[in-house]
C-alpha positions as CSV (number, residue, x, y, z in Angstrom):
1,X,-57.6,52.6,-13.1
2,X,-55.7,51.0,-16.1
3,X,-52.9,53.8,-16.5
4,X,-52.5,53.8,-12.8
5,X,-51.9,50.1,-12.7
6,X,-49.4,50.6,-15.5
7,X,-47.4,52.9,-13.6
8,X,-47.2,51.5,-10.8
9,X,-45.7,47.8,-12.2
10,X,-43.1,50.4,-14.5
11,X,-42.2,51.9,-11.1
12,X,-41.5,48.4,-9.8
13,X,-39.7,47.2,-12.5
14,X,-37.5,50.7,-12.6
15,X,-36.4,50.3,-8.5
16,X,-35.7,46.5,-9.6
17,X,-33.6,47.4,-12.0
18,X,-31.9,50.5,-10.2
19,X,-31.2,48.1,-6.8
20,X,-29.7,45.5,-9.7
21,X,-27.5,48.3,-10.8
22,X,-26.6,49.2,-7.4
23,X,-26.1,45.3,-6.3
24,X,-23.8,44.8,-9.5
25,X,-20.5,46.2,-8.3
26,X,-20.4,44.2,-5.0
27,X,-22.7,41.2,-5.0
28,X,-21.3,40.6,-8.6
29,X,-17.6,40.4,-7.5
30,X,-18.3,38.4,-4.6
31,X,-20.9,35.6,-6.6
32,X,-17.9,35.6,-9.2
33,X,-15.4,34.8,-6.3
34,X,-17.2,32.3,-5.0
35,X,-17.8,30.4,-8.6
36,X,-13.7,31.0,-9.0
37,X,-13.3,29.3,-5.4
38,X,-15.5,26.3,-6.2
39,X,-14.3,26.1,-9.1
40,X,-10.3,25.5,-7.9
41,X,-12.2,22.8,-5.9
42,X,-13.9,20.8,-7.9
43,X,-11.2,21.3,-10.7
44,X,-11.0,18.2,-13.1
45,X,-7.5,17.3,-14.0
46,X,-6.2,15.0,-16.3
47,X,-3.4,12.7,-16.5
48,X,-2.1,9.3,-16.9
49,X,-0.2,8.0,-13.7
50,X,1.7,4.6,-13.5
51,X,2.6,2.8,-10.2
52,X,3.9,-0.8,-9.8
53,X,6.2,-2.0,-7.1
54,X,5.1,-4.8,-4.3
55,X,2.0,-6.9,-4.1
56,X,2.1,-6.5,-0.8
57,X,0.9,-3.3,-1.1
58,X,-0.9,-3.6,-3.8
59,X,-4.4,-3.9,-1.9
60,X,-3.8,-0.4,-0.6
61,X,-2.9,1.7,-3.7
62,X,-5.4,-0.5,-5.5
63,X,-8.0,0.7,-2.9
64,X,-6.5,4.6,-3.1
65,X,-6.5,4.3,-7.2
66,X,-10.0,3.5,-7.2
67,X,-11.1,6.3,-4.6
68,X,-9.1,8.6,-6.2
69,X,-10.3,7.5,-9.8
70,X,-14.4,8.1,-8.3
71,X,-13.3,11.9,-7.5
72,X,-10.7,12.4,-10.7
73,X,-12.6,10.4,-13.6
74,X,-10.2,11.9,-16.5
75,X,-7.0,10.8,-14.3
76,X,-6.2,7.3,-15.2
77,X,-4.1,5.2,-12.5
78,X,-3.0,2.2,-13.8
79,X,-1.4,-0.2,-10.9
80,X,0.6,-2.8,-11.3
81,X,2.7,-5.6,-8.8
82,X,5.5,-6.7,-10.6
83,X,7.3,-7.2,-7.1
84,X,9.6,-4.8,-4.8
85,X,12.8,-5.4,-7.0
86,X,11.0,-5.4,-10.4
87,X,9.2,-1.9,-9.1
88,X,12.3,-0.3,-8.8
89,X,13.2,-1.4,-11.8
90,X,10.8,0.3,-13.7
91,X,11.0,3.0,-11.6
92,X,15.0,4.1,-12.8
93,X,13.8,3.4,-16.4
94,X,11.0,6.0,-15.6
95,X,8.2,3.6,-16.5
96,X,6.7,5.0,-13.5
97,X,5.9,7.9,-11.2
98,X,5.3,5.5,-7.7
99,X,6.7,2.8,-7.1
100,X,5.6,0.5,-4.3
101,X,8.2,-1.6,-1.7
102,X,7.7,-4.0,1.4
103,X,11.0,-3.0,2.5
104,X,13.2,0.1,2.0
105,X,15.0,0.9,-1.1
106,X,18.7,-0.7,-1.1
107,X,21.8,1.2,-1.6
108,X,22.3,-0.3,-5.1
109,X,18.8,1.2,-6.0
110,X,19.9,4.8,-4.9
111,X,23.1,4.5,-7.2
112,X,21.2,3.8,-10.3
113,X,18.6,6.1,-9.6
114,X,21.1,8.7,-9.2
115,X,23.2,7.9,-12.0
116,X,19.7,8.6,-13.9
117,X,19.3,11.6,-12.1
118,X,15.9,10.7,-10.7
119,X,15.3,12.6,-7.0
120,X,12.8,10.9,-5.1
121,X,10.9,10.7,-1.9
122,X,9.9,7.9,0.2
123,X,6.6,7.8,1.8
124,X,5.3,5.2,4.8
125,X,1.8,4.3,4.5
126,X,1.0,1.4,7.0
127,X,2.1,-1.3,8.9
128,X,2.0,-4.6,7.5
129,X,2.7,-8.4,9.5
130,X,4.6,-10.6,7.7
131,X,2.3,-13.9,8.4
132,X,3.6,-17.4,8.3
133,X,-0.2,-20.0,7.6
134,X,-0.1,-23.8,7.3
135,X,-3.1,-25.5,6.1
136,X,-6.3,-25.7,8.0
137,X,-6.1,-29.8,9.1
138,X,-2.6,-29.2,10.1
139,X,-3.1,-30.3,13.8
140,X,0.5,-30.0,15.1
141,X,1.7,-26.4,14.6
142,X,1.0,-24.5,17.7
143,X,3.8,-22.1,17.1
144,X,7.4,-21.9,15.6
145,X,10.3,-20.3,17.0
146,X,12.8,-17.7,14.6
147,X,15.6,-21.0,14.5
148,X,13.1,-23.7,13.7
149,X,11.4,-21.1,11.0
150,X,15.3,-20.9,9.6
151,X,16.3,-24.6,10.1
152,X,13.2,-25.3,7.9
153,X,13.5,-22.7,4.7
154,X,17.1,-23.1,4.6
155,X,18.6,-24.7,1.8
156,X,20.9,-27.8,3.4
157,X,20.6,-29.8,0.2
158,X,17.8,-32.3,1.1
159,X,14.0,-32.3,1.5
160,X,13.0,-31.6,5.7
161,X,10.2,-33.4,6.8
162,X,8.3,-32.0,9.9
163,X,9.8,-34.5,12.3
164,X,13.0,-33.2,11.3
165,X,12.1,-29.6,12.6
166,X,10.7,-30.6,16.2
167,X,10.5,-34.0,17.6
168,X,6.7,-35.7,17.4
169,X,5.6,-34.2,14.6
170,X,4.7,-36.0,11.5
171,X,7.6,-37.9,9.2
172,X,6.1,-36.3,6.0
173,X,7.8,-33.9,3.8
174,X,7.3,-30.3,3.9
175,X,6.0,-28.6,1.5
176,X,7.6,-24.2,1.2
177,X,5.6,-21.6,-0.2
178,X,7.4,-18.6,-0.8
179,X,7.1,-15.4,-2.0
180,X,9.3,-15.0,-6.1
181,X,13.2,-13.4,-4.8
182,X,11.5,-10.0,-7.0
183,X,8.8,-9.1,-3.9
184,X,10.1,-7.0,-0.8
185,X,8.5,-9.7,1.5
186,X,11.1,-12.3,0.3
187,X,13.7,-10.1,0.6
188,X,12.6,-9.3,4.2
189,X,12.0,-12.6,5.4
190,X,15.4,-13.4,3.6
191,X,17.4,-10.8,5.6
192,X,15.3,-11.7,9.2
193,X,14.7,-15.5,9.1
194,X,17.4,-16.6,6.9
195,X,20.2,-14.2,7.4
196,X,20.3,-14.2,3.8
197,X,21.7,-18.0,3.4
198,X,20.3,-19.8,0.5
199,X,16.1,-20.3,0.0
200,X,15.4,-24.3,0.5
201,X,15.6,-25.3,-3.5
202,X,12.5,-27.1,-3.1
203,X,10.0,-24.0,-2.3
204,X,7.5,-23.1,-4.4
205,X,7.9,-19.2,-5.3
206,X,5.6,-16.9,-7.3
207,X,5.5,-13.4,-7.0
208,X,1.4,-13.8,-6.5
209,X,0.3,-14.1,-3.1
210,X,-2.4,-15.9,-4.0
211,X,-0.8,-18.8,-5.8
212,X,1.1,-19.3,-2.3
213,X,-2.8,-19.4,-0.5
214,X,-4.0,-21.4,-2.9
215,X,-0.8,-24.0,-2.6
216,X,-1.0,-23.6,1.0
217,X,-4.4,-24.4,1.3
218,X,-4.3,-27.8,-1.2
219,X,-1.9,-29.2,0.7
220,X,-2.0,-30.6,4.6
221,X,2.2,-30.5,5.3
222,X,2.5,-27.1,3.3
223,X,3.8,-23.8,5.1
224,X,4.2,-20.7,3.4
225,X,4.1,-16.8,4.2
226,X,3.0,-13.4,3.2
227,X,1.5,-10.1,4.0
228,X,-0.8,-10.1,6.6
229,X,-4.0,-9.2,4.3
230,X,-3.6,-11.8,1.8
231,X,-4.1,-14.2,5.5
232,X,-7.1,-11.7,7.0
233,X,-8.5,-12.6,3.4
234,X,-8.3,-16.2,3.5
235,X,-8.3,-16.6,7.0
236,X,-10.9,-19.1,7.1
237,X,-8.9,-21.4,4.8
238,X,-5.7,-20.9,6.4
239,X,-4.5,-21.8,10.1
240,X,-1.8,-18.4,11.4
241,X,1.0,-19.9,13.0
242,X,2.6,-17.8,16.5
243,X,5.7,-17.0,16.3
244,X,8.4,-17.0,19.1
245,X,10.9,-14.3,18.5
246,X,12.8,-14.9,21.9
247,X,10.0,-13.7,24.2
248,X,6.9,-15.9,23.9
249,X,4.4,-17.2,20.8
250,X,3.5,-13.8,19.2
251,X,0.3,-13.8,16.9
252,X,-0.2,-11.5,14.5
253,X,-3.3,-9.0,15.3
254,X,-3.6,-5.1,14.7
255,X,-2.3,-4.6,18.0
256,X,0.6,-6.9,17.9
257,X,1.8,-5.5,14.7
258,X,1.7,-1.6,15.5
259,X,3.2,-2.1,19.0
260,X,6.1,-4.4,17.5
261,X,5.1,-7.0,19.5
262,X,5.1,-9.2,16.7
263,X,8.6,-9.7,16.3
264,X,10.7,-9.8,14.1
265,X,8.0,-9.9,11.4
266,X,6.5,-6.4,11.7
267,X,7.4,-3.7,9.0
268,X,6.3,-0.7,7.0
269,X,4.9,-0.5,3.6
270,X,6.6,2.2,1.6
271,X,5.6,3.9,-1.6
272,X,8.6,6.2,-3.4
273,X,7.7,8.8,-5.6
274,X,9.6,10.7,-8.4
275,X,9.8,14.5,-7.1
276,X,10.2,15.8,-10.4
277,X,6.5,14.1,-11.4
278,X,5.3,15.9,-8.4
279,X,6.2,19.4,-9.3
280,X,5.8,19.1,-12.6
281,X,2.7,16.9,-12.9
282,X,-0.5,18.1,-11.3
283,X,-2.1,14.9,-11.3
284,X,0.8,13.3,-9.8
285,X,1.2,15.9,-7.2
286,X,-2.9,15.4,-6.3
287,X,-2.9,12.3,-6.3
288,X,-0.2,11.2,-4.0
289,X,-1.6,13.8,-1.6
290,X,-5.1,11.8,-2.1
291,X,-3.4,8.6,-0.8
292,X,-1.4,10.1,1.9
293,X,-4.7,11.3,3.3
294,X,-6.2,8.2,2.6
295,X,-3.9,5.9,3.2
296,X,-4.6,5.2,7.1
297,X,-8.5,4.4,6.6
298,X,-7.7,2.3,3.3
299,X,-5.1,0.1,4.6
300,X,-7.2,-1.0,7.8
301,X,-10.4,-1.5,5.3
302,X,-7.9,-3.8,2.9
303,X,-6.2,-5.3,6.1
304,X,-3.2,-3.5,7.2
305,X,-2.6,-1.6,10.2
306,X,-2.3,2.4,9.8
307,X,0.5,4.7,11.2
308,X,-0.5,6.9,14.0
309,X,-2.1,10.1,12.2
310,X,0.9,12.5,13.2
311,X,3.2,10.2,10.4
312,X,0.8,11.2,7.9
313,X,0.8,14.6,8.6
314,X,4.1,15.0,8.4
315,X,4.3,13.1,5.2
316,X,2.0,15.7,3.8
317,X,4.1,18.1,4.7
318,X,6.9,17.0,3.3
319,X,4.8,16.2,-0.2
320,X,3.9,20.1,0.0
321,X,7.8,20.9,0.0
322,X,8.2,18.8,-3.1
323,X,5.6,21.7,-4.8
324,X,7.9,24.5,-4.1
């Protein structure tokens, strides 16, 4: 019985071998496809990517870096918030390959960026509420109209007290927190409150937002303002204030802020990107497509309020021109 049981496992072995051959030439190619079509998936790049811009939106590309960084371990993102202005600046030296604004880029910004011959694209990813907060125990704030926001931050050569602003409220001095003249949100508030008429000298500026919470906060007559996450942050320390833009107290909420309700303090949040960086640079190109797809879910989990979907997908449209 041995000899038959030998042949029978060598006949076994021979039809294994002869269905392997016949396998080889299509179940081969197709394995080997697949492995070639996971493999463009799960391709690790590399790469060193620099964005800096406005700390206003800052929490977002924060949030998108480190995403992005969890999927793309050998690409290093490195995010900075030296302020709209001092963004931009960096950006036309070619420090960086995003650049970060809370308002759009000004005209004197395109001429030096095309003097240096750098083509770029701007990019919306959310909706942001510029809030005005006074400290908790303030007790007289129920709102502030666009002219008393102005006749208080503007410069008239002498410290205001809140009495001076609306009649029955406390004779103390006020104390201005305000974002550094570098960051997009000063610039905004600048061109919308103050109709770009000198700062009160007395503010407090930094370019940190959370220098302004923390001054606001110490202090009972402070005011100051910011993005609307920095207040969703510290919203239990802080007190928002309405704001009247000529149709009623408006606060600022998700809803508010995308409808436009909350005027004249709702805006976009921008990030501008070197073209050139994107075709050229893989990472680059990968990684701005990562926060464009990500930008929507990101700036609601950090605070913000995201486009409507069709703005992003037209945005990733016009990031796959840039490839071509």
């Amino acid at each position: 019985m041995k000899p038959v049981k030998v042949l029978a496992v060598s006949a076994m072995l021979g039809s294994a071998l002869v269905l392997g051959a016949c396998n080889s030439g299509t179940g081969g190619e197709e394995k080997k496809e697949t492995t070639e079509q996971a493999g463009e998936t799960d391709k690790q790049l590399q790469g060193n990517i620099q964005v800096d811009g406005s700390s206003t939106v800052y929490p977002i590309m924060e949030a998108v870096s480190e995403e992005y960084m969890m999927e793309q371990p050998d690409v290093k993102v490195t995010v900075g918030f030296s302020g709209t202005g001092g963004g931009f600046e960096k950006f036309i030296a070619g420090e960086t390959q995003l650049t970060n604004a809370s308002r759009p880029i000004k005209d004197e910004e395109k001429a030096s960026l095309e003097e240096k011959k750098v083509d770029f694209t701007e990019f919306k990813l959310a909706f942001d509420g510029l809030s005005v907060v006074v400290n908790k125990d303030n007790d007289w704030v129920d709102h502030l109209t666009v002219e008393e926001l102005q006749k208080m931050w503007v410069d008239n050569g002498k410290p205001k007290k809140w009495s001076d602003i609306r009649e029955g409220w406390p004779e103390e001095e006020i104390k201005l927190y305000s974002p550094g003249t570098d960051s997009g949100t000063f610039d905004y508030f600048d061109e919308v409150i103050l109709e770009e008429q000198q700062i009160d000298k007395g503010a407090t500026l930094s370019e940190d937002d959370n220098v302004l919470v923390q001054g606001v906060t110490g202090d009972k007559n402070a005011i100051g303002y910011f993005g609307y996450a920095y207040y969703l942050e510290n919203k239990d320390e802080l007190k928002v204030v309405p704001i009247d833009g000529g149709k009623g107290p408006v606060e600022p909420t998700n809803e508010t802020i995308e409808s436009g309700e909350y005027a004249p303090l709702s805006r976009p949040l921008y990030t501008y990107v070197s073209n050139k960086a994107v075709a050229e640079d893989e990472a680059v190109y990968d990684y701005v497509k990562f926060a464009l797809e990500n930008a929507g879910a990101l700036s609601e989990e950090v605070g913000y309020v995201k486009l409507p979907d069709e703005e992003y997908t037209k945005a990733l449209e016009t990031l796959e021109g840039l490839k071509k």
